[in-house]
Structure formats: structure tokens, C-alpha cells
C-alpha positions in Angstrom: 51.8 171.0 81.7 55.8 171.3 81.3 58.0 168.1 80.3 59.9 167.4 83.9 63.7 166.5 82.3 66.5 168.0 82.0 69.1 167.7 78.8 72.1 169.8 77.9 72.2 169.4 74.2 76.1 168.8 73.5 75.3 165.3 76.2 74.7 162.0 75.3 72.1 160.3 77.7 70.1 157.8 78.9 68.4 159.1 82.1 65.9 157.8 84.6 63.6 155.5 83.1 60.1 157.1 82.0 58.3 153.7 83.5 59.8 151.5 84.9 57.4 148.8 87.2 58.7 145.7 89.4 57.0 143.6 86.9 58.9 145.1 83.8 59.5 142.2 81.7 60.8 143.9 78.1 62.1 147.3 77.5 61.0 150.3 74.9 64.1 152.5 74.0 62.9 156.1 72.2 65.8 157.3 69.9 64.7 160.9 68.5 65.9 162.0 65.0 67.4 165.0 63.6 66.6 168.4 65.6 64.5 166.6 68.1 65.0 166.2 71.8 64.5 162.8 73.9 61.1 164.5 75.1 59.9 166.9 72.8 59.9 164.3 69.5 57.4 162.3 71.2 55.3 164.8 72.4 51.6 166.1 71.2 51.1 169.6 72.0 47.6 171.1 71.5 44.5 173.0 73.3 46.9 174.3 75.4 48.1 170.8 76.7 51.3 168.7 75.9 51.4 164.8 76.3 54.7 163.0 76.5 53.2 160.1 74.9 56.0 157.6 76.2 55.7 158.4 79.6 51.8 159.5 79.8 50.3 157.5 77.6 52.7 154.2 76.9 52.7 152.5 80.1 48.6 152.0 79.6 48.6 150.1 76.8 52.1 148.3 77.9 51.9 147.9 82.0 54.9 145.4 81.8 57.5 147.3 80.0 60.2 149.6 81.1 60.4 152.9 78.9 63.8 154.6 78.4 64.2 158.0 75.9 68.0 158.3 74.5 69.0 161.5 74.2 72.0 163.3 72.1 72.9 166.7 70.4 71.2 166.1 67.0 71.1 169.8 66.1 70.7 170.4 62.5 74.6 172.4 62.5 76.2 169.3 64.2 75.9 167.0 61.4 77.0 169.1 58.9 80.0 170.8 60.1 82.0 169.4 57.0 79.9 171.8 54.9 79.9 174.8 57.2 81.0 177.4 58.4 84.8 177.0 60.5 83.0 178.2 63.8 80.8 175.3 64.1 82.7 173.2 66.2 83.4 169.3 65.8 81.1 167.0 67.6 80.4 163.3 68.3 79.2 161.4 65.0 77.1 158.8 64.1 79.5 156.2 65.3 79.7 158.3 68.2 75.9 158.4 69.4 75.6 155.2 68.5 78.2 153.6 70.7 76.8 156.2 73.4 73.6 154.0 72.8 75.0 151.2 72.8 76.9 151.6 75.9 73.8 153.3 78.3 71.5 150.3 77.4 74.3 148.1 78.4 75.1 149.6 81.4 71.6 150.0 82.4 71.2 146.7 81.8 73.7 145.2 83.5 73.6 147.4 86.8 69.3 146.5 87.3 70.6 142.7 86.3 68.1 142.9 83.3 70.3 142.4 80.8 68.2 138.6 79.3 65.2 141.3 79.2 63.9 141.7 75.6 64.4 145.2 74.0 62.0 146.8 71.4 64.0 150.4 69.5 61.4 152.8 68.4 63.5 155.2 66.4 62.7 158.2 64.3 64.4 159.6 61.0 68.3 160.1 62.0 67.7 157.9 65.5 67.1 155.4 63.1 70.3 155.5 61.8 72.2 156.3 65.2 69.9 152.9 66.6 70.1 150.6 63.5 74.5 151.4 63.8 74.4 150.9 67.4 72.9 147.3 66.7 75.0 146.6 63.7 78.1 147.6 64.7 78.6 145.7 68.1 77.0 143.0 67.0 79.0 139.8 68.6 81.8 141.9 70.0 81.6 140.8 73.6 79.1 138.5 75.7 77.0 142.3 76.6 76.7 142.6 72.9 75.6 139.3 72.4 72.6 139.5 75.1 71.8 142.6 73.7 71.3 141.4 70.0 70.0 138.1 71.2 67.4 140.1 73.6 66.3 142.8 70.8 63.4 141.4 69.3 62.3 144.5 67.4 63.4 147.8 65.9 60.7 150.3 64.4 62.1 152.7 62.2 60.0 155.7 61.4 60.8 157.9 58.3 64.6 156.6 58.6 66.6 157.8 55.8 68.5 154.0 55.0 69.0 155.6 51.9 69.7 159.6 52.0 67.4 162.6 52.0 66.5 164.4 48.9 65.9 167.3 51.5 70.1 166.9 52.2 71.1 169.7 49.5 68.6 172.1 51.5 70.2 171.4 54.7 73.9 172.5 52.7 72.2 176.0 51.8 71.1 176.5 55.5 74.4 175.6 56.3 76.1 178.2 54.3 73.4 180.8 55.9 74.6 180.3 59.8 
């Protein structure tokens, strides 16, 4: 079975909702990490089958809830074009993802008149970061930022680096090898 999306990698998006029933009553954001994709992070692959857990298996244990995967370029070259080489080309940033977060869920929001629904993040490694920024950094700008932070009632971080990566002095030799 194939993952049905599509995603250019050098996009920031926040496409179709995996599940999304009349009833939806709170709303389960996927932000994937570092080298991961807005489908294939959260998927199982094995005995020749794959499972999009979000969109096959999710909605079972959470009937009510609308499921939404953020996507961006998180290629392993894009966030350290400081280090390397001069043809890596400048991309978006942390800021920049997260204020592409920040801005889908509040548009989404606002255009399916959802926007007092409550919001669970589920983030994983550098999504954490891009998710936890998105949150902090708006926080109380505008009255869409307010129901936002006043509607988010949970963030799960998984293996988010709040305080660096030992791993980080690895991802400089790489670097140097592209």
C-alpha cells in the first residue's frame, strides 16, 4: 500500500486533513523532525505493508478529532547551510517553519470557523522545536494567536533536542562531505 500525498520538499504545508469528521471536536497537528516527511515519520513499514498510523490507525482510538500532518523541507543540508558548502542554497529557518505553522493552523482554523476548537501538537525531534517556537513566539500577538494559545491544551514532544544534539558535530562532517 502507497502513502496517497503529495509534498514538494522546498514547500511548507498543511494539506487536506487526514480525518476530519462532522463531529470533530479537538484537533491533532503531526509536526515531523529532521529528514522526515509529513507521512513517512509516522509511518510503520513491515511484512511488506506500511501504516500511516495518523491517518489509519488514529481516528479509531480518537473518532472525534480532526488530524492534520505539517509538512516543510527539513532536509538534513537545509539546516546547516552556514557550515557547508556555498552551493547549498539559503532556505526558510526555524522562525520561518514555525510562522508557516503558525499561520496554516490559523488559517485552517478560521476558514472551517473552528478556531475555539482545542489543539493537541504531537511533534518529533526538530518539529519539536519548529512547534514549541510557533507557540512561543506568537503568543498574544493578535486575537488568532490568542485562541490559538488559549485553545492548545497539549504539546507532546518526542526526542526534541530543547537543549542541542551531541550528534550536531557529526552532522558538520557530513556537511563538509556533500
Amino acid at each position: 500500500m502507497s502513502i496517497p500525498y503529495t509534498i514538494s520538499r522546498s514547500v511548507v504545508l498543511l494539506t487536506g486533513a487526514l480525518w476530519d469528521p462532522l463531529e470533530a471536536n479537538i484537533d491533532i497537528v503531526f509536526v515531523h523532525g529532521l529528514g522526515g516527511d509529513r507521512a513517512k515519520t509516522w509511518t510503520w513499514q513491515g511484512g511488506g505493508r506500511e501504516v500511516f498510523w495518523p491517518k489509519d490507525l488514529l481516528h479509531q482510538a480518537c473518532p472525534t478529532a480532526r488530524i492534520l500532518s505539517f509538512g516543510y523541507n527539513a532536509e538534513f543540508a537545509h539546516f546547516y547551510t552556514f557550515h557547508g558548502p556555498k552551493r547549498v542554497a539559503e532556505q526558510l529557518t526555524i522562525d520561518d517553519h514555525s510562522t508557516a505553522l503558525f499561520q496554516r493552523i490559523v488559517g485552517l482554523r478560521e476558514k472551517t470557523h473552528t478556531s475555539d476548537r482545542s489543539i493537541i501538537f504531537v511533534s518529533h525531534s526538530l518539529g519539536g522545536l519548529v512547534c514549541a517556537n510557533a507557540l512561543s513566539r506568537h503568543n498574544r500577538t493578535d486575537n488568532a494567536s490568542d485562541a490559538l494559545m488559549d485553545g492548545t491544551i497539549g504539546v507532546i514532544f518526542l526526542g526534541t533536542p530543547f537543549e542541542g544534539s551531541s550528534k550536531a558535530k557529526w552532522g558538520r562532517r557530513r556537511l563538509q562531505l556533500l
